[in-house]
mmCIF file of the N, C-alpha and C atoms, coordinates in Angstrom:
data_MODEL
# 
_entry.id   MODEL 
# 
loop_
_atom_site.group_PDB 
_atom_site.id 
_atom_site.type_symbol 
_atom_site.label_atom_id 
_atom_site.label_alt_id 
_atom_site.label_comp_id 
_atom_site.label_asym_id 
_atom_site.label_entity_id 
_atom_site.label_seq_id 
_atom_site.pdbx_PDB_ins_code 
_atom_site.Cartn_x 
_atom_site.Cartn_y 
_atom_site.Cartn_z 
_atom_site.occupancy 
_atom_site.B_iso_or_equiv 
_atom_site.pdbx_formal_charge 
_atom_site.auth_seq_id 
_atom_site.auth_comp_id 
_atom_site.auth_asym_id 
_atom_site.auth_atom_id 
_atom_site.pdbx_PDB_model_num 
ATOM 1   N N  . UNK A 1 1  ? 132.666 32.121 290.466 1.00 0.00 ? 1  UNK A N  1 
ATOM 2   C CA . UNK A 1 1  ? 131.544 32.973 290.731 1.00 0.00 ? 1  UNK A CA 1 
ATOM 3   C C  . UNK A 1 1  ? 131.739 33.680 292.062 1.00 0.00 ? 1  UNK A C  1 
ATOM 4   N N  . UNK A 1 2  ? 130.986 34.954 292.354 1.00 0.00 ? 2  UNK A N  1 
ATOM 5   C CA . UNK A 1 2  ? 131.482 35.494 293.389 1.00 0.00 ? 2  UNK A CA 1 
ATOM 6   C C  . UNK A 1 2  ? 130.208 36.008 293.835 1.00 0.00 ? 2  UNK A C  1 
ATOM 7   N N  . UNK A 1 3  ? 129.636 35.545 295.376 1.00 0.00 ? 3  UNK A N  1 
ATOM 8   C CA . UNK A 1 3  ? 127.857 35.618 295.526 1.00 0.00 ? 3  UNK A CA 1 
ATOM 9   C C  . UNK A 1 3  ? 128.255 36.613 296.599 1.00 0.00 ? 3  UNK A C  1 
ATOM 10  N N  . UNK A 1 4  ? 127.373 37.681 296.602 1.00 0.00 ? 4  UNK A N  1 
ATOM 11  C CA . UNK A 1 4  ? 127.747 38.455 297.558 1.00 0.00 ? 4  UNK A CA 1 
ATOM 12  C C  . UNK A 1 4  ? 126.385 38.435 298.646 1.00 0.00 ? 4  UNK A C  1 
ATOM 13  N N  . UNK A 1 5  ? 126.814 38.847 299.847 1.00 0.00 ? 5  UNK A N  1 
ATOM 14  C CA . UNK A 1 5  ? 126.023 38.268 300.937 1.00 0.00 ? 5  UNK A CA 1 
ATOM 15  C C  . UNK A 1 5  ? 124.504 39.074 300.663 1.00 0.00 ? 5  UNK A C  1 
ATOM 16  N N  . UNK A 1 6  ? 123.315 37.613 301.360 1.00 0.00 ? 6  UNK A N  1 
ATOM 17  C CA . UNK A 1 6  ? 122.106 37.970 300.795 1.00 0.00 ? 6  UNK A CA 1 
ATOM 18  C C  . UNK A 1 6  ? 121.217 38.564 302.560 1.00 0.00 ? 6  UNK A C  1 
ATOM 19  N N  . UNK A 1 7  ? 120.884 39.686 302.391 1.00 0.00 ? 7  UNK A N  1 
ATOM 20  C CA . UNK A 1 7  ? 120.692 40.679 303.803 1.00 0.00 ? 7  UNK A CA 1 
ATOM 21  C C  . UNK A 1 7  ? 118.910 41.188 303.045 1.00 0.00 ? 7  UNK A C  1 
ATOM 22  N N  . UNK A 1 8  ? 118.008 40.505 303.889 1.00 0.00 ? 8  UNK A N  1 
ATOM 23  C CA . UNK A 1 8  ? 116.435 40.858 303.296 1.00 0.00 ? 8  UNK A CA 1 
ATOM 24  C C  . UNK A 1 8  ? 115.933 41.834 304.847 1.00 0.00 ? 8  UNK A C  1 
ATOM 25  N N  . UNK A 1 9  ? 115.631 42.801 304.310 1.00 0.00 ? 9  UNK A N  1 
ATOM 26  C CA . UNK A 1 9  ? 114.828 43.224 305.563 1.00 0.00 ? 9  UNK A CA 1 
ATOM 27  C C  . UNK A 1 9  ? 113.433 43.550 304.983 1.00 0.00 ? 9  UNK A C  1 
ATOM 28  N N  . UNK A 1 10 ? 112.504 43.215 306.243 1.00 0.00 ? 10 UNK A N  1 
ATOM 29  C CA . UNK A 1 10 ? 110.987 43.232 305.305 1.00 0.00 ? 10 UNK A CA 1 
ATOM 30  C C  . UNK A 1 10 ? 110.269 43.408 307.464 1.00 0.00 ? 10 UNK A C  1 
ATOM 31  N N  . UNK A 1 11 ? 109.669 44.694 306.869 1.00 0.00 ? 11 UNK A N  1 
ATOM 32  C CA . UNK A 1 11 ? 109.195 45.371 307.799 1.00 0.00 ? 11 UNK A CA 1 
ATOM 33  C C  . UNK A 1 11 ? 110.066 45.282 309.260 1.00 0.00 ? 11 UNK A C  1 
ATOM 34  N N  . UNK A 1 12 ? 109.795 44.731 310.494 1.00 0.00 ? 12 UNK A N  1 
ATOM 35  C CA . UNK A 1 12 ? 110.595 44.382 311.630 1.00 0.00 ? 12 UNK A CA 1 
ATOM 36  C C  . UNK A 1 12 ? 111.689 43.390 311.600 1.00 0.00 ? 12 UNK A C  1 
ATOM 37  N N  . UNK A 1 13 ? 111.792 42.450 310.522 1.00 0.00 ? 13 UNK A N  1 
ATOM 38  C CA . UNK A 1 13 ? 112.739 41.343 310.604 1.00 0.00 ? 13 UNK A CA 1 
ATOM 39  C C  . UNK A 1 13 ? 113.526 42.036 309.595 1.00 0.00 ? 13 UNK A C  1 
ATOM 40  N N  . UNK A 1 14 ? 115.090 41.154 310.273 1.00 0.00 ? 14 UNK A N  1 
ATOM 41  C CA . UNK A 1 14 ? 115.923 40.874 309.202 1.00 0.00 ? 14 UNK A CA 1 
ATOM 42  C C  . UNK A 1 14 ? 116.301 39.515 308.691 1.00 0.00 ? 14 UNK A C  1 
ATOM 43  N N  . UNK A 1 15 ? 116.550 39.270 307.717 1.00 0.00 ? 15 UNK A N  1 
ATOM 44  C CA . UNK A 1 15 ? 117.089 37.691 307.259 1.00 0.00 ? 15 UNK A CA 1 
ATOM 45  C C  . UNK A 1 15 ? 118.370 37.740 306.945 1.00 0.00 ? 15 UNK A C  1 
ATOM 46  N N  . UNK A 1 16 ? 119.428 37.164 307.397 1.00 0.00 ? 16 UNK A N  1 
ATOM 47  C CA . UNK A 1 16 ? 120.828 37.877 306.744 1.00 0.00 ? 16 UNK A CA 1 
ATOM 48  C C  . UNK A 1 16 ? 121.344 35.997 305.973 1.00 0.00 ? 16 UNK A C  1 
ATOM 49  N N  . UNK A 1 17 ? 121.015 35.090 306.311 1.00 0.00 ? 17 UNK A N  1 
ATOM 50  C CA . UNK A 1 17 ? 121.390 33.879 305.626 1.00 0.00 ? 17 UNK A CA 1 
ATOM 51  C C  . UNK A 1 17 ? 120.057 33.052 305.256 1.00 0.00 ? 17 UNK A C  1 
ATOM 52  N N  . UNK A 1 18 ? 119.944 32.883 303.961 1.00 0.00 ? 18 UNK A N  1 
ATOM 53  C CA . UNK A 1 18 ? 118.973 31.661 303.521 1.00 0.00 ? 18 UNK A CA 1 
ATOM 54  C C  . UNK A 1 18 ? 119.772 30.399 303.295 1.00 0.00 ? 18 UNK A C  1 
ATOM 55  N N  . UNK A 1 19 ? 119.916 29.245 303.733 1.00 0.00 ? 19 UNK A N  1 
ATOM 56  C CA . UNK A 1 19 ? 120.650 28.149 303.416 1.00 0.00 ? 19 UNK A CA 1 
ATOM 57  C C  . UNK A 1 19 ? 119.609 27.005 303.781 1.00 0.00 ? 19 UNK A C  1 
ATOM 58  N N  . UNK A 1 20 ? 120.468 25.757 302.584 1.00 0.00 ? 20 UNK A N  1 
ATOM 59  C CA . UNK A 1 20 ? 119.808 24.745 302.294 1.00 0.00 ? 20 UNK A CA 1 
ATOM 60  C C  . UNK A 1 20 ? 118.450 24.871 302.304 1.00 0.00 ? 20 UNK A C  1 
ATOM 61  N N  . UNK A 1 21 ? 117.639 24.542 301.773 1.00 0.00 ? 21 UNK A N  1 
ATOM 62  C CA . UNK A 1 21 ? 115.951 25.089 301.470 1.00 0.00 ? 21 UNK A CA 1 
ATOM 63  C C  . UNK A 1 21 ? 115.366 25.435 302.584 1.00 0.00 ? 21 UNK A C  1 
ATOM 64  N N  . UNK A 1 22 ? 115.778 26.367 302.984 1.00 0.00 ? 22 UNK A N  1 
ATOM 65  C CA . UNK A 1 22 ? 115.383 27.669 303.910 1.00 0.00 ? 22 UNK A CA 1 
ATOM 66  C C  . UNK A 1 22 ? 113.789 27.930 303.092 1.00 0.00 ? 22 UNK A C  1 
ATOM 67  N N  . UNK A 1 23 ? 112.803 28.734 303.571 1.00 0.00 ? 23 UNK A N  1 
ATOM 68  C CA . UNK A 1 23 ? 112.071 28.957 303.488 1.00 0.00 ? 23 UNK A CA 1 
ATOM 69  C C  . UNK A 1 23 ? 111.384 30.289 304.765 1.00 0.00 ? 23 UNK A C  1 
ATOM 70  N N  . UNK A 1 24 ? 110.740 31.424 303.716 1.00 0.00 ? 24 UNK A N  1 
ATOM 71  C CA . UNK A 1 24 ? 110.462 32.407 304.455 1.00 0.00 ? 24 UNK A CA 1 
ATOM 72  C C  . UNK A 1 24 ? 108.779 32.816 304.167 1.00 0.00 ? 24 UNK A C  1 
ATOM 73  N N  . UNK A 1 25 ? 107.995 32.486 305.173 1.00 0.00 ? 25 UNK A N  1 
ATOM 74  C CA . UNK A 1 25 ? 106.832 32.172 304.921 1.00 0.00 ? 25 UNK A CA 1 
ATOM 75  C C  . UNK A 1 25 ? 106.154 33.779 305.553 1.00 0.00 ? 25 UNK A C  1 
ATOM 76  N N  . UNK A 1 26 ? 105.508 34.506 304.338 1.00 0.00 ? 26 UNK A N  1 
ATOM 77  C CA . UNK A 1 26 ? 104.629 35.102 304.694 1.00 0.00 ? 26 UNK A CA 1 
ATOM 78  C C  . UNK A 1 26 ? 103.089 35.054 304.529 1.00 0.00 ? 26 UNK A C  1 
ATOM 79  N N  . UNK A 1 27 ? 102.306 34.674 305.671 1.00 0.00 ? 27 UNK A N  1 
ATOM 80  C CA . UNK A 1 27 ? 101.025 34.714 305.181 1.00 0.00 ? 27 UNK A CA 1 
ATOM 81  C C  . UNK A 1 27 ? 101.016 33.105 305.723 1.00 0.00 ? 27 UNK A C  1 
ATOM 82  N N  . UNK A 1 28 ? 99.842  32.796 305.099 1.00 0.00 ? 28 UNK A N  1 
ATOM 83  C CA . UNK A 1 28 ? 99.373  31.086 305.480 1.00 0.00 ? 28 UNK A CA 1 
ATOM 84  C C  . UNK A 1 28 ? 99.788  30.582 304.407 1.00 0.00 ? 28 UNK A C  1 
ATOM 85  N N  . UNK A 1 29 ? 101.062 29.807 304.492 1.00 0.00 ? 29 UNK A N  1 
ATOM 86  C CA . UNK A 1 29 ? 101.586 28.725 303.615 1.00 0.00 ? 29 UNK A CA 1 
ATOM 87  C C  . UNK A 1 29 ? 101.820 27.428 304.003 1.00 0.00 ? 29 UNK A C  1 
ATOM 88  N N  . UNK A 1 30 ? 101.565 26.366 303.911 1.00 0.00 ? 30 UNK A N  1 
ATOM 89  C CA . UNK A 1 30 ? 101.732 24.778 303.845 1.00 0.00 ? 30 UNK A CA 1 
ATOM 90  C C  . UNK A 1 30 ? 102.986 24.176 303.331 1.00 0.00 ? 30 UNK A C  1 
ATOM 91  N N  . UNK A 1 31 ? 103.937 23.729 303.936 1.00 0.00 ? 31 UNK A N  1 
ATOM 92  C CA . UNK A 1 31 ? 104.801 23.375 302.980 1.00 0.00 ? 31 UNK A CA 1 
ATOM 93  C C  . UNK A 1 31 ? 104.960 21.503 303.304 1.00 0.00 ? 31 UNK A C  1 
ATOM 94  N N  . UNK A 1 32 ? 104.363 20.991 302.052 1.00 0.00 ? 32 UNK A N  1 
ATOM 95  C CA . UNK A 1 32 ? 104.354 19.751 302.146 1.00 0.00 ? 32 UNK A CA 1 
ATOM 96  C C  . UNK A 1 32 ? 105.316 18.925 301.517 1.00 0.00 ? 32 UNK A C  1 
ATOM 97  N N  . UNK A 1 33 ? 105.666 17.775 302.259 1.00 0.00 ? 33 UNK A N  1 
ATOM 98  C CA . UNK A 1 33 ? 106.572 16.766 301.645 1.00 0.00 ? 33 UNK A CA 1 
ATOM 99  C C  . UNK A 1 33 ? 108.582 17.098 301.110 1.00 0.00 ? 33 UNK A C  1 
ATOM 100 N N  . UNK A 1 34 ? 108.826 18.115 302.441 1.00 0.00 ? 34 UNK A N  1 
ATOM 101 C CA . UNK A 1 34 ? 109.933 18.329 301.902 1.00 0.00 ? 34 UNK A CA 1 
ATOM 102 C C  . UNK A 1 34 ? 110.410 17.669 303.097 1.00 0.00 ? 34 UNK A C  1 
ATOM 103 N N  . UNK A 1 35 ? 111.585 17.491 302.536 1.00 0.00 ? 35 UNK A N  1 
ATOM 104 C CA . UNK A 1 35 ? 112.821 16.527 303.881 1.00 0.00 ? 35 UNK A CA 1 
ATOM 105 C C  . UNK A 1 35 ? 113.973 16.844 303.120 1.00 0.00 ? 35 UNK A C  1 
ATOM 106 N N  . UNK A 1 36 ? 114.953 16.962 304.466 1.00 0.00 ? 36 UNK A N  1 
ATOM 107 C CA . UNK A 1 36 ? 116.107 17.863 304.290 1.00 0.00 ? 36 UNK A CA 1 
ATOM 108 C C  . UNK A 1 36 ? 117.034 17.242 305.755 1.00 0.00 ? 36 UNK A C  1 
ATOM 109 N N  . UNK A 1 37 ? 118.312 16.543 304.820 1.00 0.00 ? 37 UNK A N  1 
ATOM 110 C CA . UNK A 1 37 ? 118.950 15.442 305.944 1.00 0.00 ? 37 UNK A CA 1 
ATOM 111 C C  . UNK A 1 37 ? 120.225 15.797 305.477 1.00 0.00 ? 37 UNK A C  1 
ATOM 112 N N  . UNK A 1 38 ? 121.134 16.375 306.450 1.00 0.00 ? 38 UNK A N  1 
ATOM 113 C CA . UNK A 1 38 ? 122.810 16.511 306.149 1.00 0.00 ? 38 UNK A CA 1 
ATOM 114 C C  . UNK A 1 38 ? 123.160 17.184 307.896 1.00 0.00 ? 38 UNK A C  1 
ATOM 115 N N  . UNK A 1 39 ? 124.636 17.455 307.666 1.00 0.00 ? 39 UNK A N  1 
ATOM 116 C CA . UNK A 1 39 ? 125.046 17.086 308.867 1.00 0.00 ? 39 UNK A CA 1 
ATOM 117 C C  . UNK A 1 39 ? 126.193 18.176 308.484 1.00 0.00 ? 39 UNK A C  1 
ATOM 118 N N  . UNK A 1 40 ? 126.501 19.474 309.437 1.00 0.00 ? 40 UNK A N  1 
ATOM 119 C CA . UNK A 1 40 ? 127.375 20.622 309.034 1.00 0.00 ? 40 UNK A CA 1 
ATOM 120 C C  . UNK A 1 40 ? 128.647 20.407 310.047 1.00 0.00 ? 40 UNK A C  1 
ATOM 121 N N  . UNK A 1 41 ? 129.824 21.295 309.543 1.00 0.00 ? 41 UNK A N  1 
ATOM 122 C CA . UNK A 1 41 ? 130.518 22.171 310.059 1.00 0.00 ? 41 UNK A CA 1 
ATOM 123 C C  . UNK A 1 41 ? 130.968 23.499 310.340 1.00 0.00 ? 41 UNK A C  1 
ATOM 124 N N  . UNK A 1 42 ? 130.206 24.093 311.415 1.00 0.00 ? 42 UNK A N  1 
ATOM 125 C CA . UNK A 1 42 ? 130.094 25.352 310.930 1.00 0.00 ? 42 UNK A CA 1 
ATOM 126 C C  . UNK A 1 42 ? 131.619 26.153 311.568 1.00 0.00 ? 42 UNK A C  1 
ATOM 127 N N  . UNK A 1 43 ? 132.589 26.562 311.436 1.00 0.00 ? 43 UNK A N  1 
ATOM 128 C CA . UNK A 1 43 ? 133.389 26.966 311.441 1.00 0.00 ? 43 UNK A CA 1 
ATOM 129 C C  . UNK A 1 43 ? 134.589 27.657 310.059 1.00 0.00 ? 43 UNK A C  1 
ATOM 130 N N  . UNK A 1 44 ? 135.893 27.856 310.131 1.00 0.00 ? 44 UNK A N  1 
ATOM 131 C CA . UNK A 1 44 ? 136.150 28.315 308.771 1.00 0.00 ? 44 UNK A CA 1 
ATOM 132 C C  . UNK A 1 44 ? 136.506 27.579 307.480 1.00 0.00 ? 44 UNK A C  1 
ATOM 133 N N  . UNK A 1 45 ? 134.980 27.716 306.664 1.00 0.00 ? 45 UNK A N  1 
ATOM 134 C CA . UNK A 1 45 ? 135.061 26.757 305.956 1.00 0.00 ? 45 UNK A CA 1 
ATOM 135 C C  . UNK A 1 45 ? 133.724 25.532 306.257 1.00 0.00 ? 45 UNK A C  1 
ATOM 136 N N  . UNK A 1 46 ? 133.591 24.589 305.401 1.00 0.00 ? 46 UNK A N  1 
ATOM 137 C CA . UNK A 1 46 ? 132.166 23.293 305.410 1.00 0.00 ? 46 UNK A CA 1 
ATOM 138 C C  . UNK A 1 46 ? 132.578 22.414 304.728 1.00 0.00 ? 46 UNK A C  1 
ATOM 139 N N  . UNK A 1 47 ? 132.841 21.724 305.642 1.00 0.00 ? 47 UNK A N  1 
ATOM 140 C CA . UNK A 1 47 ? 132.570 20.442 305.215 1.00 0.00 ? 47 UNK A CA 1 
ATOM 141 C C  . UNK A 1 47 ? 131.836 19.222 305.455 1.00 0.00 ? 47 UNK A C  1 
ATOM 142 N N  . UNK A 1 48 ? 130.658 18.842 304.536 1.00 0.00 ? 48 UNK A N  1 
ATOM 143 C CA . UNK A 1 48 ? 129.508 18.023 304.557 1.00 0.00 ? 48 UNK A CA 1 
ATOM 144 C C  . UNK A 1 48 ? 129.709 16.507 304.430 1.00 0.00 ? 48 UNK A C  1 
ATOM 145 N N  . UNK A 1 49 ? 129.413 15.926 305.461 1.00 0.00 ? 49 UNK A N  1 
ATOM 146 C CA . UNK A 1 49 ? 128.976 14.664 305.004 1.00 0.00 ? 49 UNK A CA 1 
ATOM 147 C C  . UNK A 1 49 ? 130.778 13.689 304.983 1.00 0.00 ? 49 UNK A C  1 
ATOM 148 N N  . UNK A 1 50 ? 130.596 12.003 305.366 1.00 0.00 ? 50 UNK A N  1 
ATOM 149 C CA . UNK A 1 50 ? 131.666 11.814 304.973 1.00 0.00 ? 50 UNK A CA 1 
ATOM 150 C C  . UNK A 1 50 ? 133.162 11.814 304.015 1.00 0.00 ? 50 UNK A C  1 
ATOM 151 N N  . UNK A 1 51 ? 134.098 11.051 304.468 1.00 0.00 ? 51 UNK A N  1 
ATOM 152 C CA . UNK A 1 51 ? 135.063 11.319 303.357 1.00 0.00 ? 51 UNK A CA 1 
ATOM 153 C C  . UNK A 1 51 ? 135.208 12.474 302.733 1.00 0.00 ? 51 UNK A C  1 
ATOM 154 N N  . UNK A 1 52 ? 135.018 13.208 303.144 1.00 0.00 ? 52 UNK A N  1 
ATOM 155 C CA . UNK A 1 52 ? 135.392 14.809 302.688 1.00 0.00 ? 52 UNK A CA 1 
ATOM 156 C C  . UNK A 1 52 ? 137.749 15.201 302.634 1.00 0.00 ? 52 UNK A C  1 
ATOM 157 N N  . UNK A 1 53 ? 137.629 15.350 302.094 1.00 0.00 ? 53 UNK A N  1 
ATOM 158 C CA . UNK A 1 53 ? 139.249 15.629 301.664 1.00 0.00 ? 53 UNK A CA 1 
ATOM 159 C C  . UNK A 1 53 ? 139.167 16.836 302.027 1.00 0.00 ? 53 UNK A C  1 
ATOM 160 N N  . UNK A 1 54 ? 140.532 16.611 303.095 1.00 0.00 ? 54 UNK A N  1 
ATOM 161 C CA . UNK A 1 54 ? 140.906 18.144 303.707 1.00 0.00 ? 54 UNK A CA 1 
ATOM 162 C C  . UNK A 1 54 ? 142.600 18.512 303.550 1.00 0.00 ? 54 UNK A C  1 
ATOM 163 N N  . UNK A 1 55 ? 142.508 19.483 302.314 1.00 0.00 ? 55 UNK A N  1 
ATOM 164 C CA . UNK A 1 55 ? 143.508 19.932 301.627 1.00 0.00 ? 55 UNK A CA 1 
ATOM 165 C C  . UNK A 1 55 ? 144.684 19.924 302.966 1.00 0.00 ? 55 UNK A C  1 
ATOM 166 N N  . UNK A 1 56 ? 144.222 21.035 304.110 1.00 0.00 ? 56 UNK A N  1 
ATOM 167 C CA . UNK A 1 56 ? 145.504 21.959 304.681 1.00 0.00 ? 56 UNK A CA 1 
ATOM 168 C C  . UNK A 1 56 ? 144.523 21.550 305.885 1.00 0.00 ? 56 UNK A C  1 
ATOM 169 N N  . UNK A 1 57 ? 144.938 20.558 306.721 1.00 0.00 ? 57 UNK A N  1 
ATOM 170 C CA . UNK A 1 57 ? 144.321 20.306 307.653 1.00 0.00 ? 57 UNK A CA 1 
ATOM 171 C C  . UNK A 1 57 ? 144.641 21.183 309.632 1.00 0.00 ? 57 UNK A C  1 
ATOM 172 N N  . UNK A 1 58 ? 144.053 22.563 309.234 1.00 0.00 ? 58 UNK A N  1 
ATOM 173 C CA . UNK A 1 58 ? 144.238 23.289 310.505 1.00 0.00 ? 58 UNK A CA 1 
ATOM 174 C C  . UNK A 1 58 ? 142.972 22.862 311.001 1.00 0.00 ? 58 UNK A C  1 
ATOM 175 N N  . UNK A 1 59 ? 142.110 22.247 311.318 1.00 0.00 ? 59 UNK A N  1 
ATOM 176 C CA . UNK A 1 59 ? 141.121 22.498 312.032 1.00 0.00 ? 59 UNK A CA 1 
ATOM 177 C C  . UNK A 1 59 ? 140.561 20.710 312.598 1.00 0.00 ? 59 UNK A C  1 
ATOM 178 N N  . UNK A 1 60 ? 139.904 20.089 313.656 1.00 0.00 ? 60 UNK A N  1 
ATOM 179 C CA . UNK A 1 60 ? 139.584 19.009 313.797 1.00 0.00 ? 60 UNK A CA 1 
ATOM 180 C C  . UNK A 1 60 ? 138.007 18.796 313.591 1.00 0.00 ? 60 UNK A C  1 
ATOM 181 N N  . UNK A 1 61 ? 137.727 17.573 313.132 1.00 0.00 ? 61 UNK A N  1 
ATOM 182 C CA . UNK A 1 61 ? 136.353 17.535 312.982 1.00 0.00 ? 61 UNK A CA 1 
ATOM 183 C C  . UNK A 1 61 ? 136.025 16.409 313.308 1.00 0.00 ? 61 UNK A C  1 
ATOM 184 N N  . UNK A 1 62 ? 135.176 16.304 314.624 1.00 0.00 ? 62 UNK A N  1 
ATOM 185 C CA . UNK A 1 62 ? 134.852 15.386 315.507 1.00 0.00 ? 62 UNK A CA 1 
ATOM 186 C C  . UNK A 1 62 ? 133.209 14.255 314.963 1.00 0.00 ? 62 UNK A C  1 
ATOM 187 N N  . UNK A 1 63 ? 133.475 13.619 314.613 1.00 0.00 ? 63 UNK A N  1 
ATOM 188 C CA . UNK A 1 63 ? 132.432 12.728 313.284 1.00 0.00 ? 63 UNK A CA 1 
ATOM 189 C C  . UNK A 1 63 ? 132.144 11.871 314.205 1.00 0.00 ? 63 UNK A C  1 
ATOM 190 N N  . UNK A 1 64 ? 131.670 11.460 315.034 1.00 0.00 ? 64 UNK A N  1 
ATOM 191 C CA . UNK A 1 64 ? 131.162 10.524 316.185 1.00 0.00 ? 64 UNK A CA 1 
ATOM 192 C C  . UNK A 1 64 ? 130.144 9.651  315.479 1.00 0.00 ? 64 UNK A C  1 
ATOM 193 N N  . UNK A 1 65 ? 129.125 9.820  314.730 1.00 0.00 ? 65 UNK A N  1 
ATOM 194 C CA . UNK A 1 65 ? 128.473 8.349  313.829 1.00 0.00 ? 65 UNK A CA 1 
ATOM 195 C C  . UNK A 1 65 ? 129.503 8.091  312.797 1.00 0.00 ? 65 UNK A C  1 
ATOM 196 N N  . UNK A 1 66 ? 128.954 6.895  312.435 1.00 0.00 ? 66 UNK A N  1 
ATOM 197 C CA . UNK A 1 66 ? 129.138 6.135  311.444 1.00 0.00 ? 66 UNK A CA 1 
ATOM 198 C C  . UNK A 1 66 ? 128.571 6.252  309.912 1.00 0.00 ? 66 UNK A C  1 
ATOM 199 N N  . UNK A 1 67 ? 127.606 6.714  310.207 1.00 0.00 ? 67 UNK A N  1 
ATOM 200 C CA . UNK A 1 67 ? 126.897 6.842  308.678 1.00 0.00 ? 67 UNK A CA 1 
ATOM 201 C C  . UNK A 1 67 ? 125.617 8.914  308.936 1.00 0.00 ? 67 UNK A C  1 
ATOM 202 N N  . UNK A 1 68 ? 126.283 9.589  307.843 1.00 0.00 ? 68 UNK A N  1 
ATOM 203 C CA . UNK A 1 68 ? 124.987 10.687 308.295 1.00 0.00 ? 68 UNK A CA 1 
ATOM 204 C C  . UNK A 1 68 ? 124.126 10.459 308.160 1.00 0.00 ? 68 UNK A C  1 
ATOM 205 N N  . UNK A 1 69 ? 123.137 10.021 307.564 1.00 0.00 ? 69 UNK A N  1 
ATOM 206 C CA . UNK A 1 69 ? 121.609 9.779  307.564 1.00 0.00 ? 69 UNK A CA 1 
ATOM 207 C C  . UNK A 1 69 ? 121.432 8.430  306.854 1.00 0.00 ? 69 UNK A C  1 
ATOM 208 N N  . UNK A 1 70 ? 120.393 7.528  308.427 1.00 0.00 ? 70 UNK A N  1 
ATOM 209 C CA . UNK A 1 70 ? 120.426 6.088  307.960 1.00 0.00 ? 70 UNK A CA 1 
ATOM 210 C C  . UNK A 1 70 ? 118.679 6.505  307.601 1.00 0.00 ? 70 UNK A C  1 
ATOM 211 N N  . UNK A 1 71 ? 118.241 7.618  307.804 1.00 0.00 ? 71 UNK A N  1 
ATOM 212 C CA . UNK A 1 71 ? 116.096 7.787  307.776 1.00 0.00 ? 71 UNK A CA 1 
ATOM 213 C C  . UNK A 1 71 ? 116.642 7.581  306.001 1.00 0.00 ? 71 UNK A C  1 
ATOM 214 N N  . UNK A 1 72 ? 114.781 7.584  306.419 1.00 0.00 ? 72 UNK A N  1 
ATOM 215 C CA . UNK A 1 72 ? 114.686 7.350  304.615 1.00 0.00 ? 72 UNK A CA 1 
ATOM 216 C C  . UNK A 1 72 ? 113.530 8.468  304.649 1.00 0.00 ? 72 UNK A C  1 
ATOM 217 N N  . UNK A 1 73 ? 113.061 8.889  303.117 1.00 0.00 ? 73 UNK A N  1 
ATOM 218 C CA . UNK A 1 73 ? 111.939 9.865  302.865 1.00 0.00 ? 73 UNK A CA 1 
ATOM 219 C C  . UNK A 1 73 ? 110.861 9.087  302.970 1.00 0.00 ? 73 UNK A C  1 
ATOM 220 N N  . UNK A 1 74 ? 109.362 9.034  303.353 1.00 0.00 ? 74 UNK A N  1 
ATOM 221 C CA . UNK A 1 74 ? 108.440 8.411  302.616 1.00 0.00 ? 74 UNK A CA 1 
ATOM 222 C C  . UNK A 1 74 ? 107.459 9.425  302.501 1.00 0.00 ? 74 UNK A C  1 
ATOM 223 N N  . UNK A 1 75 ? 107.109 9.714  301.252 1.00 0.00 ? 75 UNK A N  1 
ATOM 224 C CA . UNK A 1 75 ? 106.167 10.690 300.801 1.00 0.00 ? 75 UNK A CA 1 
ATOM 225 C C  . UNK A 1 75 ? 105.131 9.760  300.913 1.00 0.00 ? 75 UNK A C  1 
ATOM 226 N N  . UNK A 1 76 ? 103.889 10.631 301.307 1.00 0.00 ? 76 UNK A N  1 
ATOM 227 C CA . UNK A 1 76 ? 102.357 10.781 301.122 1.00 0.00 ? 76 UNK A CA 1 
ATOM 228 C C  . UNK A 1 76 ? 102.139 11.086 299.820 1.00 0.00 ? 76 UNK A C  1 
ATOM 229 N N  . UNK A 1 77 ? 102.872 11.782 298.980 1.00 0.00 ? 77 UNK A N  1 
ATOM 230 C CA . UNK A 1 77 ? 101.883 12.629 297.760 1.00 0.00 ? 77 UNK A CA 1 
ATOM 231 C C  . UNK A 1 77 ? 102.045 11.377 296.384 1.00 0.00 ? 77 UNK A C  1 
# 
């Protein structure tokens, strides 16, 4: 598949990346009970989260914990 880059302009703003449940709130909105736990690399290329396999290893990635997310969710609803 081939996603081509997503660029929103809406009156004075621009949005040029929506990632991981991004959210663009116009008006009075509530957004309840979402949780959102990961841990990036932002350079060329992503790789998330442990044990990740790195084909052609040009680049270092400095992982200082032990585990990415020890929280837990607890919903209200």
């Amino acid at each position: 598949m081939i996603f081509a880059p997503t660029e929103i302009n809406l009156l004075g703003y621009k949005i040029n990346v929506f990632d991981h449940a991004s959210v663009m709130n116009i008006g009075a909105n509530q957004i309840t009970d979402q949780f959102i736990s990961y841990k990036r690399n932002q350079a060329f290329g992503e790789q998330n989260g442990d044990i990740v396999p790195i084909i052609i290893p040009i680049s270092y990635i400095f992982d200082s914990d032990l585990n990415d997310s020890i929280i837990t969710k607890n919903s209200i609803i």
